[in-house]
N, C-alpha and C positions, 0 to 999 in steps of 0.2 A: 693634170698630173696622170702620168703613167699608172698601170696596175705595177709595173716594176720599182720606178720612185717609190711607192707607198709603200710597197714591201721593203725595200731598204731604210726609207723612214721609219716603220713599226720596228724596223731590227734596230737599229740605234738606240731606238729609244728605250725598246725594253734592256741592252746591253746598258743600257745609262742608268737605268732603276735598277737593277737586278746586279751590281758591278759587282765582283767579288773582291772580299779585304783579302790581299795577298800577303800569307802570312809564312814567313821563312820558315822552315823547319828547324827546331834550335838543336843544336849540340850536346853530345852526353852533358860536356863542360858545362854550358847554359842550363841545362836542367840539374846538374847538382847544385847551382847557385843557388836555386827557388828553391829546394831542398832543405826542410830544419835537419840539424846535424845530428839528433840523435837518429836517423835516417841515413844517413850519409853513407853507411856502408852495406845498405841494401836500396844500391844503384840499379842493381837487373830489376826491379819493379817501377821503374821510371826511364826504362831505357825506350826511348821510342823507336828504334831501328830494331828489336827486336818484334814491336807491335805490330810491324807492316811483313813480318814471317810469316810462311803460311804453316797453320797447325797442324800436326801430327793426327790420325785417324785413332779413335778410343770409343769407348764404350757409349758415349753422349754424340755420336753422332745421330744428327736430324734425320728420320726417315721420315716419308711422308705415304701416308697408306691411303688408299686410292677405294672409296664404297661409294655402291653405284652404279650409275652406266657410266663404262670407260669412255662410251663413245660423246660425251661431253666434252673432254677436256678442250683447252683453249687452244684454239686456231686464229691466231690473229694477223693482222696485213700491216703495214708500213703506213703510216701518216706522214704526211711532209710537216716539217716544221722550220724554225728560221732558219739566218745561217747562223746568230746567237748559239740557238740550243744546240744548233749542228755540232760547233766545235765544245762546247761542254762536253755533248755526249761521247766523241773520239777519243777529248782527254780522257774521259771517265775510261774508257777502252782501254787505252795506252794505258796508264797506272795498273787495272787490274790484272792485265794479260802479263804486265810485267812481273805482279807482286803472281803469280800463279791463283791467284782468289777465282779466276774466270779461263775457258778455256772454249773455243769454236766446237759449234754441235748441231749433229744433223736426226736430230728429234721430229718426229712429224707433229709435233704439237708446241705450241712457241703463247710466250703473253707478251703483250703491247710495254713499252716505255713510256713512264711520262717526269714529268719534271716537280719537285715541291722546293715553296723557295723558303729559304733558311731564313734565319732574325736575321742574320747580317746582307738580307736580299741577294744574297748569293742564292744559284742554284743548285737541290740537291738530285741526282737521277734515282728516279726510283722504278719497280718492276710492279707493275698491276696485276697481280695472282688473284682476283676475287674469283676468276672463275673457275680454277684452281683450289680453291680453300672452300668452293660450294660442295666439292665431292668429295673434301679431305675429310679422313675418320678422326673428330678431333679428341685434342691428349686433354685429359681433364684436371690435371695437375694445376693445383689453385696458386694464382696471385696473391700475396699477404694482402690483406685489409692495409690502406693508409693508417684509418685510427690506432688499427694495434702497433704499428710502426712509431705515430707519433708520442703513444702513453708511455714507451718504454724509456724517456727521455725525462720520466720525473724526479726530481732529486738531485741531477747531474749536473757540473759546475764546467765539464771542457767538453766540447766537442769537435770532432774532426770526420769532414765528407771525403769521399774518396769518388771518382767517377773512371770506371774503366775504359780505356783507349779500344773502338772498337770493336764494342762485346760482342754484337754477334758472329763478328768474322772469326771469332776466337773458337767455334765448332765448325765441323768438318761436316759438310753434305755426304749422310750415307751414300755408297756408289751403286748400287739399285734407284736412287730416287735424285741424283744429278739432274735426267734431260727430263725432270720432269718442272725442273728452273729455268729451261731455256726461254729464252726474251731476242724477238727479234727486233732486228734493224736495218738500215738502208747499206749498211757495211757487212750485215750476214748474224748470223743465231750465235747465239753463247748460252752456255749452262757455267750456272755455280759450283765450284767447287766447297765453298764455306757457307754458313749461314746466310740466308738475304733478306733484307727488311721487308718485308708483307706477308709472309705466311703464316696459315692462322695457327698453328701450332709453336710457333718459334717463339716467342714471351714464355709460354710454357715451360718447354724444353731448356730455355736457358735459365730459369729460375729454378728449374730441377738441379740444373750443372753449378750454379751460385750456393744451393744449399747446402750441396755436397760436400762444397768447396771450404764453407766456412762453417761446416756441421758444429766445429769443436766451439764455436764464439757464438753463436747465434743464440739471440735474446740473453744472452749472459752482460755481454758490452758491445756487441754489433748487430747491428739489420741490414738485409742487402734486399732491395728491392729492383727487381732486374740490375742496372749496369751501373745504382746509387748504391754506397754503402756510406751508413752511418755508426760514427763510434763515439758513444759516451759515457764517462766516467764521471768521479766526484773528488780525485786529486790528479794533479797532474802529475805525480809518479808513476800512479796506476794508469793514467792516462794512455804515457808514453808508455810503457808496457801493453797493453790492449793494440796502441796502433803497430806495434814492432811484432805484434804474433797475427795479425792479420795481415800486413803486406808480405811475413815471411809465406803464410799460407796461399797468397796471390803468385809469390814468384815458384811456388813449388807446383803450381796451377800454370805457372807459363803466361801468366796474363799479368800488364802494365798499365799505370794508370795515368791519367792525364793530371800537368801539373798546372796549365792555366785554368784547369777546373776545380782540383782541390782545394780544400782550408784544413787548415791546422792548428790546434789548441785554440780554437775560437770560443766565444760566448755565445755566437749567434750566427747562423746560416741558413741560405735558403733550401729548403728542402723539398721536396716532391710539392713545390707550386706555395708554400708557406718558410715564414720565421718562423724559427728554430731558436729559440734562446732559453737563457738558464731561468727568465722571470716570468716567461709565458709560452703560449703559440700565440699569433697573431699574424694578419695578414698580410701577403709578401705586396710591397706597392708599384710593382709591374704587374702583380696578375689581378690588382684589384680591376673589376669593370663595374660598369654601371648598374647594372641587373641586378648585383650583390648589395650593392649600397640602396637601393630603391627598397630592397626588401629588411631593407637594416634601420630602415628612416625613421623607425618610431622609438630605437634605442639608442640615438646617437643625439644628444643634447642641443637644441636649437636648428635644427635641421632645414627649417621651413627659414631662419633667418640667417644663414651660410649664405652671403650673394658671391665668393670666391670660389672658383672651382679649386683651385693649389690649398686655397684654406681651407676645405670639405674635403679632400684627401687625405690632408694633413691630419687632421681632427680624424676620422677613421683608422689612420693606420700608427697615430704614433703610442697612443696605450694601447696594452694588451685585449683582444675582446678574447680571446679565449684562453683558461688557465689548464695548465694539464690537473688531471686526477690523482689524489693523492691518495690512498686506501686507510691511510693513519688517522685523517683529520674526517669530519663529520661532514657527510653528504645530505645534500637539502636539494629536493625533486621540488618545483612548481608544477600544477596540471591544471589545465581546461579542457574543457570541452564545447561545441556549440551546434547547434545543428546541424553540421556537415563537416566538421574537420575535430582532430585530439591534437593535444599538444602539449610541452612540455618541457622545462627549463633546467639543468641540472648545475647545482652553483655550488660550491663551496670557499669556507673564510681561510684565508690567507694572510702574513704574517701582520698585514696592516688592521688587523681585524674588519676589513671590508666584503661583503659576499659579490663573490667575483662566479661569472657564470662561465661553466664547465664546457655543455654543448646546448642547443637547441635542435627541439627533435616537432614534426608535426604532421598528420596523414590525415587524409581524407577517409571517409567513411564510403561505404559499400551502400546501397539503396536499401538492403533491410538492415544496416545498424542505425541508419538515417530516422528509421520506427522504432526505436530503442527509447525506455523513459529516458527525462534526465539527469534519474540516479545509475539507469545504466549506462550514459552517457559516460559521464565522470567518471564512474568506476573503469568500462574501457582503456579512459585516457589513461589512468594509473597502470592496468596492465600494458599498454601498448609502451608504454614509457621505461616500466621494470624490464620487458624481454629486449627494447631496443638496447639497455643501458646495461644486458645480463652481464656480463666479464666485469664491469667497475663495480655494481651494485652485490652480487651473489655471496661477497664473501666480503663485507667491509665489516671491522671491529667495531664502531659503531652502530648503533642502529638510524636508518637513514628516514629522515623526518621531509613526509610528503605533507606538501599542505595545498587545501583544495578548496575551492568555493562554495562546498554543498556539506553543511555540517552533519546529513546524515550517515557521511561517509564513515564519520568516528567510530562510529560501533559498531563495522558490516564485519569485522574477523571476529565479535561478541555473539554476535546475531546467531541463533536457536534457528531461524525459519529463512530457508533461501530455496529462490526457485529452481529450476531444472536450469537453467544460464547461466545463474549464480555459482550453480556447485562446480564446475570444473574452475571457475575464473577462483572460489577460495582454494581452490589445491594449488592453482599457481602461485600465490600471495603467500602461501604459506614454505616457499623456498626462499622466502627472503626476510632478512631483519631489518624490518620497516615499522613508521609509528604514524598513521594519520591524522594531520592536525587540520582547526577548521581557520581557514582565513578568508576574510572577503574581496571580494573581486577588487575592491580600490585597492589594496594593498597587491595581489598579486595580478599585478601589468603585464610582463614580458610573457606569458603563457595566456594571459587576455588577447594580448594584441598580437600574439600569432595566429588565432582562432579567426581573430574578425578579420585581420589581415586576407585571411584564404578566404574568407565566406564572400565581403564586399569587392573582390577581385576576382573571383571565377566567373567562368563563362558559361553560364546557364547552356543548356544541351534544345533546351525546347522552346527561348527566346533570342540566340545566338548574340546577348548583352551582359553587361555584368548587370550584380544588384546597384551597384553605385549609379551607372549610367541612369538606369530604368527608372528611378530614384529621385538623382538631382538633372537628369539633362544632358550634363558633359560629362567625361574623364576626368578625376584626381590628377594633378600636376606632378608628374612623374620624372621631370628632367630637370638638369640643372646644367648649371655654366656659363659664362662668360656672357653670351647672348643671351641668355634667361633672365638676366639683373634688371631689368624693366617691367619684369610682367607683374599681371597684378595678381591680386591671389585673389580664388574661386571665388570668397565671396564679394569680393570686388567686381568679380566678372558679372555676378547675379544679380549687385543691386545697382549696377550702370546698368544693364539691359532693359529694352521695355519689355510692360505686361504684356503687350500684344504678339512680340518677340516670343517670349516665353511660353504664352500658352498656346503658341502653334507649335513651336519646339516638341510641348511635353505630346499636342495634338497625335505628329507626326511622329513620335515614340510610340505613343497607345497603338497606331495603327502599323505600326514596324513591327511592332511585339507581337499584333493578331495575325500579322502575315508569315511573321517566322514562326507563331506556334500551329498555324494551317500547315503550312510547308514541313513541320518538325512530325506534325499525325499523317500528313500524308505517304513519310517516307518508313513511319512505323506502320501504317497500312499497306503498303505496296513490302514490305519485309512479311509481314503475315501472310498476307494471301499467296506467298511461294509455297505455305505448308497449308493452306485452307483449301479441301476440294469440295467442290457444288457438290450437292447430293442429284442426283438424277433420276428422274419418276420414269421408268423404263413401261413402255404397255408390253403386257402378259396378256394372256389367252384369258377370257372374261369367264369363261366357264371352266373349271377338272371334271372329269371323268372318261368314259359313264363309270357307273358305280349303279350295281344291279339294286333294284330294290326287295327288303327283308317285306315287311309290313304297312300297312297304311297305320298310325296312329291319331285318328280324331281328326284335325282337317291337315294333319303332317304324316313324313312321308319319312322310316327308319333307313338309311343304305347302308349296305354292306362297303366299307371302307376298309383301306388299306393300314396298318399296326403303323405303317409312319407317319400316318397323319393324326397329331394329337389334337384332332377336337371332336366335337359332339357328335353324335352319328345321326339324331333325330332334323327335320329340316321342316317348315313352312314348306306347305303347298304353292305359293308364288314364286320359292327358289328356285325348285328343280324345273329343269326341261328338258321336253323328252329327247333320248338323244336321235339327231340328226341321220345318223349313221348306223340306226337299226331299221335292219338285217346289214349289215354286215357293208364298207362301200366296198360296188362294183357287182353286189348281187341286187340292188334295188330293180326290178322290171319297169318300163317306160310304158306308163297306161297306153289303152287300145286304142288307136284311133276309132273314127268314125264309117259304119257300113256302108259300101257304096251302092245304092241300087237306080234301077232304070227311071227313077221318080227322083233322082237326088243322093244328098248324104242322110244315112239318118245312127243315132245313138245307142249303145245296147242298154234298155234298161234293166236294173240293178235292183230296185224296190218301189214302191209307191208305198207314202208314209201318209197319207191322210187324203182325204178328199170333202167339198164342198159342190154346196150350191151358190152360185154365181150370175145373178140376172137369171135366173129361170135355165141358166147354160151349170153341166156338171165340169167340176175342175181336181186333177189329181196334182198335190204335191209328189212330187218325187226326187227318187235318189240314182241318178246315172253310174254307169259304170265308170266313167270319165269325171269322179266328182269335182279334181282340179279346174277341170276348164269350161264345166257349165255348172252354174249356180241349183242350190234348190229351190224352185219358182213354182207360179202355181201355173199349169196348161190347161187345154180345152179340152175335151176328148173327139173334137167333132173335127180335130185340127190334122189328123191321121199319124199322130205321135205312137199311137198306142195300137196301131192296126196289126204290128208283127208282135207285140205281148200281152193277146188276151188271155194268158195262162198267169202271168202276174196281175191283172188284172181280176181273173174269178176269182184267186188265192185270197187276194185282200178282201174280196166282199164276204166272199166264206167266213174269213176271220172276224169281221167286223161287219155285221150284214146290219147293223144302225148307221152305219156312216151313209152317207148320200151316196146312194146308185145302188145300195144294199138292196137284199130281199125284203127286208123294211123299212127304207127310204127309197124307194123307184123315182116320185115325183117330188118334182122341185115345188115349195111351200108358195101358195099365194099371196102375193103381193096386195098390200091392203091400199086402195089410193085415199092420198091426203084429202079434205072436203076445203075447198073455197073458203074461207073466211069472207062474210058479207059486212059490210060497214051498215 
């Protein structure tokens, strides 16, 4: 097969997955049909030929401010792609150039096209601005929280979703910041004239322009969460009033809604990824996945003996697990705590008198709460729980009854004596009307078994295992389905196995675990020693000075020293030495050499310091002028050393006329001979 074949194969096939549902555009006619009639005469907010106008330029147009080096922005080049996406992307052209939304532009900076495929495996084109939204100065205008969106629902008997036809096209790109939307392609550059999906400012900005819009209703009977609006009431008179001043506010807004996405006067709808109903929240059963349910397996009844996948869904999604908060009726917090994680249950009774859980809350601790008692354990999980739960809890007419596993909880808002931790966490407790009660862990489950849930499942940092594996060997059976109705369960697995099995298993663990916690010190030691420097013994000059000497002191020696040197000034005679460099270098003289005379070289002497008798021969010590380079030795006098200095020579005897050769020592002393010893 050709490289061309193959291309035409991949392009069919993915045109055969990816087919778009081709879906007519309906008629005014057709959309007032789907229309309930107390609606019926506010048709311009379902008109869809006015949704494909291009909007009027107003005060919410998008600008995008540019901080940073300009010289970033996006320069990008053409990728080839099929001949599929080919004709996608031309249609996508034709429509917008027609609706004026896009217009040709010659911007020297441009972002790539790519493609994201819809539920209905159609393709959507969309424009890749990240690098574009790296330099953007972002708007920090907040997105509503989901939870406050979904609490505002409690009480309410009708509800109606509204979804706008749309919405971002419905602002107008300020015209300072157009080419800064250009998107190239193999057919040439375009810039936006409207709003365009990926920039990181635009959620923002149009949730700014939605709040605006429905300033007069919001949290009264409607929530608009970007391009969703929700309306609920508690009759349907009121109902239909609420939705009749919210669409009028839509078309005074210029903005249309879609009618294959609407409901109206429902009990139940999906909303922002959940049900919506009048008897609970609970989860939507397209968006349920596996991940949710695995982490949900120890409160959902028989879980381990579900061998149907449709009847473990089913069982998930068709009661309520979560009830909205009601502020009238009495809030009941569950809490744990355990060695590395808080947690925490927030339920309350409902009409059936059954304790129906609210939310579930649980975090992980930081390495010094990890060293925390655990009564300050507990205590934590309480406050982590009150500030997560502030807006339900801070102002409920009841007082909300915590109950914990540590009965010396009961008496810590009584307690006279708290430590320095203590005292800030009682001024938080004491914003709220709470009552701690004690109950023991068998009773309180669901806030048990989020604790160990986290602790037996996390991935240790310094044996890269869980504690479960390190523990039993293998993995907790974490899947289910259709092809899982065979397996056996863990402890089935353990006691088929053999012991010989097994204790190399745990062998080959022990030494898994000594290798990844070498590897885990090794890479905390190669982190350290980026900021650790060696110390280095540098050689310095072995001696300071010189440094004149004051005095001798007993066998030490006082110097004159400099005021910046804080220490002693007295020293041992072994310290000092003499300095080198006195007289001064360069004035030291280079001793005499030696006299040259017609007999040879001879020495100039300097002193004669003693003299002897030697074998009946006379001998002078002496001291040459040259004392460096002849020793003080003893000589002969008969050797003609001393024939050019008998003036040093009379001086010494004058001096010392006892010494040998003196005027009273002339003759050398007689030598006494030893006698024979005779046998």
């Amino acid at each position: 097969m050709t490289i061309q074949e193959m291309e035409k194969a991949l392009s069919e096939q993915t045109a055969d997955n990816t087919s778009e549902v081709n879906i007519s555009v309906l008629s005014m006619e057709e959309v007032l049909a789907k229309v309930p009639m107390p609606y019926q005469d506010q048709k311009d907010a379902f008109d869809p030929v006015k949704a494909k106008q291009l909007p009027p330029h107003q005060s919410y147009d998008h600008e995008i401010k540019i901080e940073g080096d300009r010289t970033k922005l996006p320069q990008s080049r053409v990728y080839p792609i099929s001949n599929y996406k080919l004709q996608k992307r031309k249609d996508y052209l034709d429509k917008n150039l027609k609706k004026g939304f896009i217009s040709p532009s010659h911007a020297p900076y441009t972002s790539p096209v790519l493609f994201a495929v819809k539920p209905n495996r159609s393709l959507r084109v969309c424009v890749d601005y990240q690098k574009l939204n790296v330099i953007t100065k972002r708007n920090r205008y907040p997105i509503p929280p989901i939870e406050e969106t979904l609490a505002k629902v409690t009480g309410c008997k009708y509800l109606t979703k509204l979804d706008v036809i749309a919405a971002f096209n419905k602002l107008r790109m300020h015209p300072n910041s157009e080419d800064y939307t250009t998107f190239i392609t193999s057919m040439g550059a375009y810039k936006y004239h409207v709003l365009p999906f990926g920039l990181t400012n635009g959620p923002a900005n149009y949730q700014h322009y939605m709040n605006d819009v429905l300033w007069d209703h919001l949290n009264n009977f409607c929530s608009a969460y970007l391009d969703d609006i929700l309306i609920y009431s508690k009759t349907l008179k009121e109902h239909t009033q609420h939705v009749r001043a919210v669409l009028q506010k839509l078309i005074d807004a210029g903005l249309q809604v879609d009618m294959e996405k609407c409901k109206f006067h429902v009990q139940e709808t999906s909303f922002l990824g959940v049900l919506l109903s009048t008897d609970g929240l609970r989860m939507d059963p397209k968006k349920a996945f596996i991940g949710f349910c695995n982490f949900y397996r120890r409160f959902i009844k028989g879980f381990s003996k579900i061998k149907s996948f449709e009847l473990f869904k089913q069982r998930v999604v068709t009661a309520p697990v979560l009830q909205y908060f009601d502020r009238t009726r009495k809030a009941i917090l569950k809490t744990d705590s355990s060695d590395h994680v808080n947690a925490g249950v927030l339920c309350q009774y409902v009409d059936d008198k059954v304790l129906h859980p609210v939310a579930f809350y649980s975090k992980n601790m930081v390495p010094a709460e990890c060293n925390y008692e655990i009564y300050d354990k507990e205590l934590l999980a309480i406050i982590r729980c009150l500030e997560h739960w502030r807006p339900e809890l801070e102002a409920t007419e009841l007082p909300v009854e915590i109950f914990t596993d540590h009965k010396a909880l009961e008496h810590f808002m009584t307690s006279k004596e708290l430590t320095r931790q203590q005292v800030p966490w009682a001024k938080k407790l004491s914003e709220y009307n709470f009552k701690i009660m004690y109950q023991t862990g068998a009773k309180n489950i669901k806030a048990d078994a989020l604790t160990q849930f986290a602790d037996n499942n996390a991935v240790s940092a310094g044996t890269s295992m869980t504690l479960f594996f390190a523990n039993k060997g293998f993995h907790p059976w974490m899947t289910f389905g259709p092809d899982d109705t065979n397996y056996e369960t863990a402890r089935e697995q353990i006691q088929a196995a053999k012991a010989e099995d097994i204790t190399g298993t745990m062998e080959n663990i022990l030494e898994l675990m000594k290798k990844n916690a070498a590897k885990s010190q090794e890479t905390m030691k190669r982190h350290a020693d980026k900021h650790r420097k060696e110390i280095t013994y540098e050689i310095e000059a072995k001696m300071l000075g010189p440094f004149p000497i004051v005095k001798k002191v007993g066998t030490s020696y006082e110097l004159e020293l400099p005021q910046t040197m804080k220490v002693h000034n007295v020293f041992h005679s072994n310290l000092p030495h003499k300095d080198p460099g006195d007289p001064l270098p360069g004035q030291i003289q280079e001793p005499p050499g030696p006299i040259v005379t017609a007999d040879g070289e001879e020495w100039d002497l300097a002193d004669i310091l003693n003299s002897r008798w030697h074998y009946s021969r006379l001998q002078y010590r002496c001291a040459w002028v040259d004392e460096k380079t002849r020793d003080l030795e003893w000589y002969y006098t008969d050797g003609g050393e001393f024939d050019n200095s008998q003036d040093i020579v009379k001086d010494f005897h004058d001096r010392y006329p006892r010494k040998a050769g003196g005027k009273e020592n002339l003759r050398a002393p007689t030598q006494k001979k030893k006698k024979k010893r005779t046998r």
